[in-house]
C-alpha positions as CSV (number, residue, x, y, z in Angstrom):
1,X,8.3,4.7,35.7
2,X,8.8,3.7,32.1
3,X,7.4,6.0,29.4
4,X,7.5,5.8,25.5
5,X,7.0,9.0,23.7
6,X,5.4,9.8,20.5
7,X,4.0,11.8,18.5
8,X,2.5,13.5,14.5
9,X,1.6,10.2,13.4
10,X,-0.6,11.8,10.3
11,X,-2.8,8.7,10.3
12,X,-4.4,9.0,5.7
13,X,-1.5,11.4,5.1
14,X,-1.3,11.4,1.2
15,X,1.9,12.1,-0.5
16,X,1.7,13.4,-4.1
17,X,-1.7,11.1,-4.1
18,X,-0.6,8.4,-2.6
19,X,-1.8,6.8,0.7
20,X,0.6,6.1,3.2
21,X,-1.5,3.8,5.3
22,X,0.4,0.8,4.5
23,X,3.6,2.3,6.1
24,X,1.7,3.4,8.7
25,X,0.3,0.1,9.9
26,X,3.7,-1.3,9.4
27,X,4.6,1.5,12.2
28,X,2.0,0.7,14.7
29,X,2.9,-2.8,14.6
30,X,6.8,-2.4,15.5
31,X,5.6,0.3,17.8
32,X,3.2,-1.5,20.0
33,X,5.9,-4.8,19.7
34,X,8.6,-1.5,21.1
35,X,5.7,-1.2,23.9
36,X,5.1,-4.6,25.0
37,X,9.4,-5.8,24.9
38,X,10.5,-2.5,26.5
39,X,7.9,-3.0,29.5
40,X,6.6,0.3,28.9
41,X,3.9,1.9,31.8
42,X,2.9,4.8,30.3
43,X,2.5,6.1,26.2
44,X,2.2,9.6,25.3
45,X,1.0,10.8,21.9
46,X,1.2,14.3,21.8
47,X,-0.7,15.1,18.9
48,X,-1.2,15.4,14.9
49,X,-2.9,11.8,15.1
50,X,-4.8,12.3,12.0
51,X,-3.5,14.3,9.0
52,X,-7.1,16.4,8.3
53,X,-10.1,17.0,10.2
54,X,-11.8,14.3,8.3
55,X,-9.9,11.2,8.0
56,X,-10.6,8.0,6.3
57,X,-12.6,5.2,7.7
58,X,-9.4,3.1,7.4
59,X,-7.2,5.6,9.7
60,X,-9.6,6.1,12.0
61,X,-10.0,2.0,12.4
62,X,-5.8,2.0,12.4
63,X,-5.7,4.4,15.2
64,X,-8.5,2.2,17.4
65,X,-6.7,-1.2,16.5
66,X,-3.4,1.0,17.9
67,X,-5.0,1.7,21.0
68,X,-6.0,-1.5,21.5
69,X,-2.9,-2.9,21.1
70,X,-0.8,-0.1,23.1
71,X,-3.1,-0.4,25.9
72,X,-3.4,-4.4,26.4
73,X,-6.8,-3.9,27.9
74,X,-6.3,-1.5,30.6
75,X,-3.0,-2.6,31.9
76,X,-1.0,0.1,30.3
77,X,-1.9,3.7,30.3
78,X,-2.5,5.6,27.4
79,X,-2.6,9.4,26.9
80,X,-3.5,10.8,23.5
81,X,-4.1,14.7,23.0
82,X,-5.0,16.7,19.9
83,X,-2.9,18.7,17.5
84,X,-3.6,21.5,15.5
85,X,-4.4,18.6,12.7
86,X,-7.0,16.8,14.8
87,X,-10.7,17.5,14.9
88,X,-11.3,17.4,18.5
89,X,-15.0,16.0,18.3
90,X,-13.7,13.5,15.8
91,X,-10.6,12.4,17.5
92,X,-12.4,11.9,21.1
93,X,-15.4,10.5,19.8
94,X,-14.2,7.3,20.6
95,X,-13.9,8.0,24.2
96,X,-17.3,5.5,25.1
97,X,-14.5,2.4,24.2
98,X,-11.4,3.9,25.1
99,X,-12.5,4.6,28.6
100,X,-12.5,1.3,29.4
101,X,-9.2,0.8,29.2
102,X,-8.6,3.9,30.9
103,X,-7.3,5.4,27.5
104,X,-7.4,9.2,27.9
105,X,-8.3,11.4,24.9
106,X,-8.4,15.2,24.9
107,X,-9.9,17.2,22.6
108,X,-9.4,20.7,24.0
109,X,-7.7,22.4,26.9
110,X,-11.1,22.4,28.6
111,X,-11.4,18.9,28.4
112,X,-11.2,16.2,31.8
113,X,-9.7,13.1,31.6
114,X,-11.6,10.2,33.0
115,X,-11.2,8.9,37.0
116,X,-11.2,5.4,38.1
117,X,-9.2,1.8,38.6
118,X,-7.8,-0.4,35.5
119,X,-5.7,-3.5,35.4
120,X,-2.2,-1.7,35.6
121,X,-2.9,1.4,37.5
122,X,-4.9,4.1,38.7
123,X,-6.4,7.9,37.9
124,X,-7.2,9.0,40.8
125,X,-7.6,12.6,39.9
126,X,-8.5,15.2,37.4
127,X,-9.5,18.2,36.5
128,X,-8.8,20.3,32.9
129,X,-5.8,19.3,31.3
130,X,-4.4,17.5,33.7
131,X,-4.3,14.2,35.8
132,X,-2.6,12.0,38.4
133,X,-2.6,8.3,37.8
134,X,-0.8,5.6,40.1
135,X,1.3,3.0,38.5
136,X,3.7,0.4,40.2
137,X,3.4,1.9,44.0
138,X,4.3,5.2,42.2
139,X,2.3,8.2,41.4
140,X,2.9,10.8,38.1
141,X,1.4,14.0,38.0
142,X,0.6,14.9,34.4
143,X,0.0,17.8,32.4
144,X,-1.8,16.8,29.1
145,X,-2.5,20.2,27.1
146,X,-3.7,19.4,23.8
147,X,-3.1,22.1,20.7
148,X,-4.0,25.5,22.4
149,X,-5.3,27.8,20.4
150,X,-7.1,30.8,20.7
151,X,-10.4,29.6,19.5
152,X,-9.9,26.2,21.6
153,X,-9.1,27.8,24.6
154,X,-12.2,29.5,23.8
155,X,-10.3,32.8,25.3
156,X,-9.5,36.3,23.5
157,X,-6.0,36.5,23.7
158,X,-5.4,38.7,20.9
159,X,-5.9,42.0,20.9
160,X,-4.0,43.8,19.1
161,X,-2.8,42.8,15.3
162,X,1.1,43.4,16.0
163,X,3.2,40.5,15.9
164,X,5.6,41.0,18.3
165,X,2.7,42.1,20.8
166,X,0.7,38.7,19.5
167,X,3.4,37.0,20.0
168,X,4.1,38.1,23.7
169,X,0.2,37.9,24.8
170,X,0.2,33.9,23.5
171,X,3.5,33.0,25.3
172,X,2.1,35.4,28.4
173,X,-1.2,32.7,28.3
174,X,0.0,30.1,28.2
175,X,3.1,30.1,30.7
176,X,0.3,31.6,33.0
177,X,-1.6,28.5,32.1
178,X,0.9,25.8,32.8
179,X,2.3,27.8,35.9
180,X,-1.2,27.1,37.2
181,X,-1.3,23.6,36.5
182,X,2.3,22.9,37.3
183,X,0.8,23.7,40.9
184,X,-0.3,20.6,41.5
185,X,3.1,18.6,40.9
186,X,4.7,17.7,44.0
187,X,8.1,16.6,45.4
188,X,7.1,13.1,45.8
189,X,5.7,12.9,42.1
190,X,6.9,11.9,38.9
191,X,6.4,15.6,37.3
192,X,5.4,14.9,33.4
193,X,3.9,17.7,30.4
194,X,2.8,17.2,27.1
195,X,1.8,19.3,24.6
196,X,1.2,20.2,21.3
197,X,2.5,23.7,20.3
198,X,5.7,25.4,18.7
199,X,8.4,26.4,20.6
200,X,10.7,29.4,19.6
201,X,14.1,27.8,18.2
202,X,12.5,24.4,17.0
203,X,13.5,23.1,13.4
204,X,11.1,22.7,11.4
205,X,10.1,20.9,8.2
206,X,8.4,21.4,4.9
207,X,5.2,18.6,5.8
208,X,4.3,21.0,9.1
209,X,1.0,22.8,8.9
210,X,2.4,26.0,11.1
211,X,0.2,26.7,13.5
212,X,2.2,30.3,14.6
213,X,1.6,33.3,12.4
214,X,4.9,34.6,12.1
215,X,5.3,34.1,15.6
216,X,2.0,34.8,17.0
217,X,1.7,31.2,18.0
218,X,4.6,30.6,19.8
219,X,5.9,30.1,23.6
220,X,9.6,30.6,24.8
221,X,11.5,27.8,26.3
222,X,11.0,29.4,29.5
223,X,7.6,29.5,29.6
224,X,7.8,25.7,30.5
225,X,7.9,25.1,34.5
226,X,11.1,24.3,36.0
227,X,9.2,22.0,37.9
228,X,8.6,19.8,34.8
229,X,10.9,16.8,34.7
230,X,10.0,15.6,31.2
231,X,8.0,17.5,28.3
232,X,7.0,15.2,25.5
233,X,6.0,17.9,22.6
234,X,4.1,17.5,19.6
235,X,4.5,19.4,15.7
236,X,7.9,19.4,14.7
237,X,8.7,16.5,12.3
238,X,12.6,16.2,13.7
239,X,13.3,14.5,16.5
240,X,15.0,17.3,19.0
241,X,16.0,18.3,22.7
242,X,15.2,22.0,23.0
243,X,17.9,23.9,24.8
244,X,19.2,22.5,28.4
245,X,15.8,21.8,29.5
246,X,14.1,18.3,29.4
247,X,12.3,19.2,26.2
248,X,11.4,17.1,23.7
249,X,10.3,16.9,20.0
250,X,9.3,13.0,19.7
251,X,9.1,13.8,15.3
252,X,7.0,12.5,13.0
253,X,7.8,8.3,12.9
254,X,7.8,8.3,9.0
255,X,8.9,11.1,6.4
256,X,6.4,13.3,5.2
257,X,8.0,15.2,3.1
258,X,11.6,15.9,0.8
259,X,12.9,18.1,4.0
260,X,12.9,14.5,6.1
261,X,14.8,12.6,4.0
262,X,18.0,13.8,6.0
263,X,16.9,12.4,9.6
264,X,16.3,9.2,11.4
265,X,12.9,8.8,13.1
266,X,12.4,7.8,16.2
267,X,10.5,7.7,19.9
268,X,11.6,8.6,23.4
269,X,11.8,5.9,25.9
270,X,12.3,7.4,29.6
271,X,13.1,6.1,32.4
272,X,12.0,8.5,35.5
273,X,11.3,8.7,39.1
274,X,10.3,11.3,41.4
275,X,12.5,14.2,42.3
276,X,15.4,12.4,39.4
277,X,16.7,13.6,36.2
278,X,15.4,11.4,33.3
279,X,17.0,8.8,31.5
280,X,16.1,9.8,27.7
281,X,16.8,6.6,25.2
282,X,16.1,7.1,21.7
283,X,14.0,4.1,19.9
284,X,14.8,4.5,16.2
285,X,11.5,3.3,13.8
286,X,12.6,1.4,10.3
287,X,12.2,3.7,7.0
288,X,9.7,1.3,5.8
289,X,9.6,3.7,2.2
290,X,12.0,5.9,2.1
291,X,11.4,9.2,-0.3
292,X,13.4,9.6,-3.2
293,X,14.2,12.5,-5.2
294,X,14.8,12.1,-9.0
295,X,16.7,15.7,-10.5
């Protein structure tokens, strides 16, 4: 199975004023074209698809032409979950024409993705963050978390103001959280999470809105299921492989801010098959305006 990995697009991100959309529909366009030559099966977005809670009219149309043009009416599968950017109602309100296609859109971890047959594959179960689907005579078991915090997780998980005690009662929640759903993987399956949270050690840029207070809103490396054959991770602008573990920042796919000016942007294309180490290729995107800093 062939998946392509993004994620943070910031769809009506303003720099210093100025819109960014043009750049950003220059993306989507060399990025479904990466879709359609590289013969991809599956695409993961793992969050941050919008900058703010409200975004323009013309982001909101950019993002639907995207998932038009990503899915190729129904023969691709499409996974999209929210980051700590997103407006959950917003972002899944187009779920009435996405489901056609068998896009899948999550809002919060409560939310089920839908069930049923499209022209290149198969859900064939679901239950809270989390799905099977059947492509190509093979079958991936799928962990799709969107941005978990404590107020959409609709859980008290705080309760105490120490950091250090914060911190160890959000990592405790959600490792318990993806042990539970790692459950369901299975030795025949192509074993696949996505998410959108921080993990202790990732670099970070200037452009992220932290979602961890100090380090309240954190998780370890090894809360993440050795199970788990690929994790496609959404936040962190920079690109990055976290540790010895198939981890993986996909970064934002244009700079948002001074602090990127130093990096190349990219996606993950990865080959995989059940019960096999992936094969991770990095897809570099074009600096279609590159910042510059006058001193």
């Amino acid at each position: 199975m062939r998946i392509l990995h993004t994620s943070d697009w910031h769809l009506g991100k303003l720099l210093e004023g100025n819109s960014r959309l043009n750049e950003q529909e220059k993306f989507i366009n060399d990025f479904a074209n990466v879709v359609r030559e590289n013969d991809v099966d599956m695409v993961i977005i793992a969050g941050d698809i919008y900058d703010t809670s409200n975004p323009p009219a013309k982001a909101e149309a950019l993002f639907c032409k995207a998932l038009e043009d990503i899915s190729d009416g129904g023969e691709r599968c499409v996974v999209v979950i929210a980051g700590n950017h997103d407006n959950p109602d917003r972002l899944t309100s187009v779920i009435p024409l996405a489901s056609e296609n068998g896009i899948i859109i999550l809002g919060t971890p409560q939310d089920v993705p839908i069930t049923g047959k499209f022209s290149g594959f198969e859900i064939v179960n679901s239950k809270e963050s989390y799905f099977e689907v059947r492509i190509k005579n093979e079958t991936a078991c799928v962990i799709a978390l969107p941005y978990p915090s404590e107020k959409r997780l609709n859980d008290i998980i705080f309760e105490s103001f120490d950091e250090e005690e914060m911190q160890r009662s959000y990592s405790e929640k959600i490792k318990d959280m993806l042990d539970k759903l790692s459950k369901n993987y299975r030795e025949d399956t192509i074993n696949i999470l996505t998410s959108h949270l921080y993990v202790n050690g990732g670099e970070t840029c200037s452009s992220e809105r932290p979602i961890q207070l100090g380090g309240s809103l954190a998780v370890n490396l090894s809360d993440i299921p050795d199970t788990v054959q690929y994790t496609a991770l959404g936040h962190l602008h920079k690109a990055q492989k976290m540790g010895n573990k198939n981890v993986y920042y996909s970064g934002s796919p244009i700079q948002y801010s001074e602090s990127e000016i130093g990096y190349s942007k990219l996606c993950y294309l990865v080959d995989i098959k059940a019960n096999e180490n992936p094969k991770v290729k990095q897809i570099y995107i074009n600096n279609y305006k590159p910042i510059e800093v006058w001193k």
